[in-house]
C-alpha positions as a printed NumPy array, in Angstrom:
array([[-71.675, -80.47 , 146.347],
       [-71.631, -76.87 , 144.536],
       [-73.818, -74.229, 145.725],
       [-73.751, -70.38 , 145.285],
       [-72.428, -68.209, 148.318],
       [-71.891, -64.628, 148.527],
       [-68.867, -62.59 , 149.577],
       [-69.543, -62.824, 153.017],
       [-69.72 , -66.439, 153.116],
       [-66.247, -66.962, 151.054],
       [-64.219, -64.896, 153.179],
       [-65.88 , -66.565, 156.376],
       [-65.137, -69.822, 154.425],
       [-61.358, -68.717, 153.843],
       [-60.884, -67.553, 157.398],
       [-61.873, -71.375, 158.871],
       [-59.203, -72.601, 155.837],
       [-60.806, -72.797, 152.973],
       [-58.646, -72.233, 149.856],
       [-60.219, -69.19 , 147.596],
       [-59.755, -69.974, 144.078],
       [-60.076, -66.798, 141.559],
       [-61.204, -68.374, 137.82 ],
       [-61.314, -65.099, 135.866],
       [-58.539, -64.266, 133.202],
       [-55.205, -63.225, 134.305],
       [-55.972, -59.6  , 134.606],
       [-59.039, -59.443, 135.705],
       [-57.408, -61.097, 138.428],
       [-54.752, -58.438, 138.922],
       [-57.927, -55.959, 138.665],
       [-60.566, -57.51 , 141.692],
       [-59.813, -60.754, 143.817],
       [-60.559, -61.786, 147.274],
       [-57.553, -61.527, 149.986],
       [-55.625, -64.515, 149.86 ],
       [-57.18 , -65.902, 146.889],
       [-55.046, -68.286, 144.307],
       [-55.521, -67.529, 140.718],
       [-56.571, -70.78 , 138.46 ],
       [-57.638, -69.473, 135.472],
       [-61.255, -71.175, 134.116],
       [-59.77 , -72.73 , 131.05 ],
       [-56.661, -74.596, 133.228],
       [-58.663, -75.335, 136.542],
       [-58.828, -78.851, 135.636],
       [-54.97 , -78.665, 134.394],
       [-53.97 , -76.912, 137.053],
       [-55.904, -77.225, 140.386],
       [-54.28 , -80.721, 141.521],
       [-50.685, -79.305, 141.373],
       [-51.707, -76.32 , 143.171],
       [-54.225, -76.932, 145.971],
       [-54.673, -78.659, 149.132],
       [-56.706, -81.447, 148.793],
       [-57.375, -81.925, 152.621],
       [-58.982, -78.335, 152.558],
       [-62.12 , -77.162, 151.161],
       [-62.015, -75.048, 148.433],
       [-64.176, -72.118, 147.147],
       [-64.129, -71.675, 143.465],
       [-65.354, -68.098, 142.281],
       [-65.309, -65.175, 139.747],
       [-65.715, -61.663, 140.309],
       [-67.579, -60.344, 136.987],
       [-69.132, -57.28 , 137.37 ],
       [-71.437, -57.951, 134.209]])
């Protein structure tokens, strides 16, 4: 089930194995992202998350927009 979590809580998340998943354009991306995190841009997350995540792991989908 989705629920919002701050910084804190994603990097905690991604330290116990939680796959950090970066949905902001490609360079926003290069500009801000969490350590570790795997860029899937918004538009191809459906596309493109299957192919490139670990399904036996959690996974915390974010955005860092400073707006």
């Amino acid at each position: 089930m989705p629920q919002d979590i701050g910084t804190e809580e994603a990097l905690r998340l991604h330290g116990d194995g939680a796959q950090l998943v970066e949905v902001l354009g490609k360079s926003e991306y290069g500009d801000a992202h969490l350590p570790g995190a795997i860029h899937i841009p918004l538009r191809r997350l459906d596309r493109d998350a299957p192919g490139m995540l670990d399904r036996s792991r959690p996974v915390v989908v974010y955005c860092f927009d400073y707006q």
